[in-house]
C-alpha positions as a LaTeX table, in Angstrom:
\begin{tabular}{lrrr}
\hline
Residue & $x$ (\AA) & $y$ (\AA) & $z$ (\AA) \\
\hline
Unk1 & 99.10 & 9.93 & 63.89 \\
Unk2 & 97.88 & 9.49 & 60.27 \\
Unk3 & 94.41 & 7.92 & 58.91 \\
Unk4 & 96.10 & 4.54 & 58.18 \\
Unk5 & 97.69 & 4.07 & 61.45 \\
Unk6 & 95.01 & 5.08 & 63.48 \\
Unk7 & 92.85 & 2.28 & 61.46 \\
Unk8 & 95.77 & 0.01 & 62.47 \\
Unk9 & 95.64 & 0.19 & 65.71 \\
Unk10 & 91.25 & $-0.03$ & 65.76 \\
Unk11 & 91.86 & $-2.84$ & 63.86 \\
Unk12 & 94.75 & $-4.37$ & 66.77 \\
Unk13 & 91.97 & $-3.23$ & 69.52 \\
Unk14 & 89.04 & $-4.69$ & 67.76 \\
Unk15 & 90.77 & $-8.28$ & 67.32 \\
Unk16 & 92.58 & $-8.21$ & 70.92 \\
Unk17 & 88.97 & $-7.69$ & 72.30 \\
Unk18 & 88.12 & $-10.18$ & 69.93 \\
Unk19 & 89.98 & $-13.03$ & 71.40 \\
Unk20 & 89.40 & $-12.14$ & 75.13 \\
Unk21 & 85.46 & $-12.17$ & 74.67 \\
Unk22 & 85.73 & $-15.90$ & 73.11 \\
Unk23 & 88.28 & $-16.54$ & 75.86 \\
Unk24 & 85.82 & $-15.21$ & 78.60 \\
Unk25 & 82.64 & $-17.85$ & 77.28 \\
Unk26 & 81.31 & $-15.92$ & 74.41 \\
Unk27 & 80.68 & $-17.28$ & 71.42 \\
Unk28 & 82.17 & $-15.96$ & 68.14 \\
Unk29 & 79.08 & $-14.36$ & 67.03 \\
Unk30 & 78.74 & $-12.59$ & 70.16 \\
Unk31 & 82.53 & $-12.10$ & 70.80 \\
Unk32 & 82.50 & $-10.32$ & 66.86 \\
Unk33 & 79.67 & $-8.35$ & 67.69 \\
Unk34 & 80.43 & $-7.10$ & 70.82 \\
Unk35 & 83.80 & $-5.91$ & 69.81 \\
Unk36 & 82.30 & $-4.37$ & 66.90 \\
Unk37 & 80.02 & $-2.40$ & 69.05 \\
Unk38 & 83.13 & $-1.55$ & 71.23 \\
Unk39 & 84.76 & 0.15 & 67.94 \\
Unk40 & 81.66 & 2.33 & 66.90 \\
Unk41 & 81.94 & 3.51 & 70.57 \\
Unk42 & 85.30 & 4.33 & 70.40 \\
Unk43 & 84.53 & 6.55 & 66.96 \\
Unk44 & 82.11 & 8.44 & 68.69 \\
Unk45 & 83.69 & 10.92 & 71.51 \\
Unk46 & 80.07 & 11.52 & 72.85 \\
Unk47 & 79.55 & 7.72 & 73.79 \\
Unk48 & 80.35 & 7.17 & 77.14 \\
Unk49 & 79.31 & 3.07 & 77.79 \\
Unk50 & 81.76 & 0.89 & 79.25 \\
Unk51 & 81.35 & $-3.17$ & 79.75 \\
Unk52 & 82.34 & $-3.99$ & 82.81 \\
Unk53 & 84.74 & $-6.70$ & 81.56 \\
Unk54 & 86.82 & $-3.10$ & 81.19 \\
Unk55 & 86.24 & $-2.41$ & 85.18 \\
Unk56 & 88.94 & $-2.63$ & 87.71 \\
Unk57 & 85.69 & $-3.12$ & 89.80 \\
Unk58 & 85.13 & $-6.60$ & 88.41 \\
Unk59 & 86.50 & $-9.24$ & 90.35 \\
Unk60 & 85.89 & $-12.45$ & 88.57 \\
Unk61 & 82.38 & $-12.18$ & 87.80 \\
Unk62 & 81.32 & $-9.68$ & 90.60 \\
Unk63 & 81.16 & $-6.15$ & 91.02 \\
Unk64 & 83.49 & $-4.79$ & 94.24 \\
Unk65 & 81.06 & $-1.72$ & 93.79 \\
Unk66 & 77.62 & $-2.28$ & 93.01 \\
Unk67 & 76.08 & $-4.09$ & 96.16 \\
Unk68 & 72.06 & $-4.86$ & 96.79 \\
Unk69 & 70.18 & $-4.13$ & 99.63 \\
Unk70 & 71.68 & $-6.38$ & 101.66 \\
Unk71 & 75.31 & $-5.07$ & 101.17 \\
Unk72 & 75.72 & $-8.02$ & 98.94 \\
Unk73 & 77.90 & $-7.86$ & 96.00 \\
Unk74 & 76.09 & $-7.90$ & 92.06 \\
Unk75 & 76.84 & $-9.83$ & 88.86 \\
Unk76 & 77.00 & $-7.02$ & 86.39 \\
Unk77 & 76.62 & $-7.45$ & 82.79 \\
Unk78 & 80.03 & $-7.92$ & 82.07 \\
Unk79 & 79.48 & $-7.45$ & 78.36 \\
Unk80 & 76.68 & $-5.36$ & 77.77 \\
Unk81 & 77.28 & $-1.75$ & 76.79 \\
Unk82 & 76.31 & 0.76 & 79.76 \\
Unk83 & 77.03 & 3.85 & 81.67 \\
Unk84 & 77.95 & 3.27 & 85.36 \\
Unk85 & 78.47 & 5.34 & 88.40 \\
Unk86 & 81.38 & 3.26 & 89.58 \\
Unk87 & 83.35 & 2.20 & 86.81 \\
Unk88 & 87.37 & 2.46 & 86.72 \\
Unk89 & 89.21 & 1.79 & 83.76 \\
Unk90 & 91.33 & $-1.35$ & 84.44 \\
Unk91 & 95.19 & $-0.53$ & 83.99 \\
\hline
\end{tabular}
C-alpha cells in the first residue's frame, strides 16, 4: 500500500470515528478531538490505549468485565484513551 492510500484510508477512519462519537453524545469538539487522538495512536506502533467504545466488553454503557467489589458491573470511560486488562477488539 502506497503513502497516499494509506493517508486515505486514516483519513476514512478518522471521519467514520468522527461521526459515531457525535452519534454516541459527544460534542463536535470532543468527537474531533478524540478521533484525532485515535489517529496519532494509530501512527505510533508502541501505543497500546484503547477506548472502550472499541470493546466487545461494552454493553451499552457498561463493562461485561470490569466489576467492583460487589461483583457489580462498572461504567468505563468509554472515550478516554487507556490500557486495559480486559479489552477485546469489537468485530
Amino acid at each position: 500500500m502506497n503513502y497516499e492510500e494509506e493517508l486515505e484510508k486514516a483519513a476514512i477512519r478518522f471521519d467514520r470515528r468522527y461521526e459515531a462519537f457525535k452519534k454516541e453524545g459527544l460534542c463536535e469538539e470532543q468527537a474531533y478531538k478524540l478521533a484525532e487522538q485515535m489517529y496519532e495512536r494509530d501512527r505510533d506502533p508502541h501505543d497500546d490505549r484503547r477506548v472502550c467504545f472499541e470493546c466487545e466488553n461494552l454493553a451499552g454503557k457498561v463493562c461485561l468485565k470490569m466489576r467492583d467489589r460487589q461483583g457489580k458491573p462498572q461504567i468505563p470511560l468509554r472515550f478516554i484513551l487507556q490500557r486495559c486488562e480486559f479489552f477485546q477488539l469489537k468485530g
